[in-house]
C-alpha positions in Angstrom: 110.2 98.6 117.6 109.4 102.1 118.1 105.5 102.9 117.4 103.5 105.7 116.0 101.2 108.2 118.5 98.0 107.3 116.3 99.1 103.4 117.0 100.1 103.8 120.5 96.6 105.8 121.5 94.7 103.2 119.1 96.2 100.7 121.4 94.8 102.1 124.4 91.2 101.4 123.4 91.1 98.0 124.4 92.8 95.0 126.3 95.3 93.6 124.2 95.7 90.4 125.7 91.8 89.8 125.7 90.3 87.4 123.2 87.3 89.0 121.4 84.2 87.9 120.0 83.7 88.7 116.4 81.3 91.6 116.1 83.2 93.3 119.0 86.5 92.3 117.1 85.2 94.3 113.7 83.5 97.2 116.0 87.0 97.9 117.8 89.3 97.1 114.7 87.4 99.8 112.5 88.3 102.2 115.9 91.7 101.8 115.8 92.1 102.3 112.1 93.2 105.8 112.4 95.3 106.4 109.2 94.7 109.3 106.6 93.6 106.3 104.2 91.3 103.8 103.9 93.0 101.0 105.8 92.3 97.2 105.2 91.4 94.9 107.4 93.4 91.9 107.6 93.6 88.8 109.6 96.7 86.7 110.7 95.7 83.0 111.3 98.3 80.6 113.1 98.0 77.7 112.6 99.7 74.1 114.6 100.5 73.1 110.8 103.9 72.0 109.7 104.2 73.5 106.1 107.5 71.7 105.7 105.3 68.3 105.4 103.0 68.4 102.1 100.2 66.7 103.8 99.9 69.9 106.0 99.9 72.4 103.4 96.9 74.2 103.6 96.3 76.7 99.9 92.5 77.3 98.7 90.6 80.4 97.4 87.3 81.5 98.5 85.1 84.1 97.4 84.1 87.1 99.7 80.4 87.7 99.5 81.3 91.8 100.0 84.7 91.6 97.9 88.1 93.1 99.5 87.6 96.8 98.5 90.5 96.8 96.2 90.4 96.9 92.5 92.2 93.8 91.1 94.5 94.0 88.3 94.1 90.1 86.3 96.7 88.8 84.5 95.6 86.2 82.0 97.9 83.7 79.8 96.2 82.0 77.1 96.1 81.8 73.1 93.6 82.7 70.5 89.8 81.6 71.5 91.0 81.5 75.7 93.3 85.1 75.5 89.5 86.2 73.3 87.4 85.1 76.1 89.6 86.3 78.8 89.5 89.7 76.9 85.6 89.6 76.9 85.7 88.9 80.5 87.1 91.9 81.4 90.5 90.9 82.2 93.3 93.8 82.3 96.1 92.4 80.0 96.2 88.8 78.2 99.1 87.4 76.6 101.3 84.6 75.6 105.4 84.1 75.6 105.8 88.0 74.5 105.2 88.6 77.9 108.3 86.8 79.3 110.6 88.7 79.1 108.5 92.2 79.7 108.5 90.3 83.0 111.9 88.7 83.2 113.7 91.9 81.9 112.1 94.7 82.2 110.5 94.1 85.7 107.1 94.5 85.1 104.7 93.5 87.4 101.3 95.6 87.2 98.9 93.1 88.6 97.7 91.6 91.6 96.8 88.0 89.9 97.7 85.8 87.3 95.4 83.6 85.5 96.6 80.8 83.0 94.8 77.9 80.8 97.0 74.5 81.6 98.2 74.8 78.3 100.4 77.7 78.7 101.7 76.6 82.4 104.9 75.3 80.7 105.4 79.2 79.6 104.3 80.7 83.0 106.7 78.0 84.3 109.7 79.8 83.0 108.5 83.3 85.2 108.8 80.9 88.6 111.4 82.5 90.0 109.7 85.7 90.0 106.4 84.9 90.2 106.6 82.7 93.0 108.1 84.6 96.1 105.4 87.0 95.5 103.0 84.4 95.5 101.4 85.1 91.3 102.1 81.5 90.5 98.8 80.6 89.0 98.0 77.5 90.9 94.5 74.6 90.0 94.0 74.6 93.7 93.1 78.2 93.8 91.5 78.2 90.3 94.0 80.3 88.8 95.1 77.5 86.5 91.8 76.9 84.4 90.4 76.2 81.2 87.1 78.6 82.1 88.7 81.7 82.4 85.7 83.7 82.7 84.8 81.9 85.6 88.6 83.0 86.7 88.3 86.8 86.0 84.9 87.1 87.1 85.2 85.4 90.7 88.4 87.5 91.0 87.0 90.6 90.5 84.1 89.7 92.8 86.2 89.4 95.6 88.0 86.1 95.5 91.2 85.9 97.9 93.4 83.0 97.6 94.8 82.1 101.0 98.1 79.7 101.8 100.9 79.0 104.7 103.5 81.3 105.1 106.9 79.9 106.3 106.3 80.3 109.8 102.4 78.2 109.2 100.6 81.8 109.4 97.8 82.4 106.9 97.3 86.6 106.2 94.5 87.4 103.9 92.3 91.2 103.7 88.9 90.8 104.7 88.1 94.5 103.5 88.6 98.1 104.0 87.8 100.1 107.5 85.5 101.9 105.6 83.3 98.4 105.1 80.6 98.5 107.6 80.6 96.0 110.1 78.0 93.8 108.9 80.1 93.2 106.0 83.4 93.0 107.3 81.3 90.0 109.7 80.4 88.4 106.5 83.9 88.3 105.1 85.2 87.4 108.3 83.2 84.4 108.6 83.4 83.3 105.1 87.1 83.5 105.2 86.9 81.1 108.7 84.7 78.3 107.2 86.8 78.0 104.1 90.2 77.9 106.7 88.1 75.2 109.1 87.5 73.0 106.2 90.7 73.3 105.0 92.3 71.4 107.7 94.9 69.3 106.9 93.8 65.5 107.7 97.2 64.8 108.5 97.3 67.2 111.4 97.3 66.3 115.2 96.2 68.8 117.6 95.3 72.3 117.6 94.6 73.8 114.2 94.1 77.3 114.7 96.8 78.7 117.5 95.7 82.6 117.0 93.7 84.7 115.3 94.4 88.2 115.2 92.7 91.1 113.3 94.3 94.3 112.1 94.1 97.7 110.1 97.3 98.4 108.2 98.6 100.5 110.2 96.9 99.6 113.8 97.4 97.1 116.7 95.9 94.1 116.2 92.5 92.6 117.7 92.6 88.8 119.2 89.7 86.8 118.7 89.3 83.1 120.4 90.5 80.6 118.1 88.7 77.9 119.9 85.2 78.8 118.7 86.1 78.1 114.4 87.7 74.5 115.4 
């Protein structure tokens, strides 16, 4: 894969095969985030899980005490005194079944999160196919399937990121922008690695957490020793 000059001289800035501590991680991450835009920070977490066995899954939601930098369009399904509330709370659109088939038809898709009271799960159920490779299945375990949907909107506009096992057993969630400072991309970083810890799957023998990398968008990626969260 052929690489940019901003990447390739971003690269140069540190040992790639070295395994970081955390504050220097942040410090040289926001250095290599060299794009004309504010860049976030992500982190790719490896994990010895075997997501094909549903004791080993690992999905949860946590709160980031600084928030991810990105406004976050909420979805909400509900009917009459919920879809009023979730209005109240700030949520962007609210609907019922007329929303089917804006989504199943006409494609649309403008938000980030979708939010629905258990009641209306047998509608949202009908949008699976869509909704679920893109990973907008409202879900209890992340608190996106909820009769307290104020709760819902307000934790997700704060800055809550749900996190889960891709189909190789890697977990990718933002931690922030580059633009954060480092004392709150720390913050994130390590409220995002308690919430993963305890997450392990009890079913699981051996190593947890293989890697942990973080990265800008656009820039190399940072390796941090996965040994000192187990």
């Amino acid at each position: 894969m052929k690489r940019g000059k901003k990447y390739v001289e971003a690269a140069k800035q540190y040992e790639r095969s070295q395994l970081y501590e955390v504050s220097d991680a942040v410090s040289l991450v926001k250095k290599v985030a060299v794009a004309k835009f504010d860049e976030t920070i992500e982190v790719h977490i490896r994990t010895g899980c075997d997501g094909r066995h549903a004791d080993q899954q690992i999905r949860g939601a946590v709160v980031l005490p600084h928030g991810t930098g990105k406004t976050v369009r909420v979805l909400v399904f509900a009917k009459n005194l919920k879809a009023d509330e979730a209005q109240a709370a700030g949520a962007d659109y609210v609907g019922a079944e007329e929303l089917i088939p804006k989504i199943q038809n006409e494609g649309w898709l403008d938000f980030d999160v979708v939010v629905a009271t258990p009641d209306m799960m047998g509608v949202v159920g009908r949008l699976g196919r869509i909704l679920g490779p893109k990973g907008l299945m409202p879900n209890p375990k992340a608190g996106t399937v909820t009769m307290d949907v104020t709760k819902a909107i307000n934790d997700i506009k704060a800055g809550k990121i749900e996190y889960r096992l891709d189909k190789s057993n890697i977990i990718h969630v933002p931690i922030g922008k580059a633009s954060f400072t480092e004392e709150q991309l720390t913050d994130n970083f390590q409220t995002l690695m308690d919430a993963i810890v305890k997450a392990r799957p009890a079913a699981l023998k051996g190593q947890f957490l293989k890697s942990v990398v973080m990265s800008p968008t656009m820039g190399p990626g940072v390796k941090l020793n996965p040994i000192k969260f187990s």
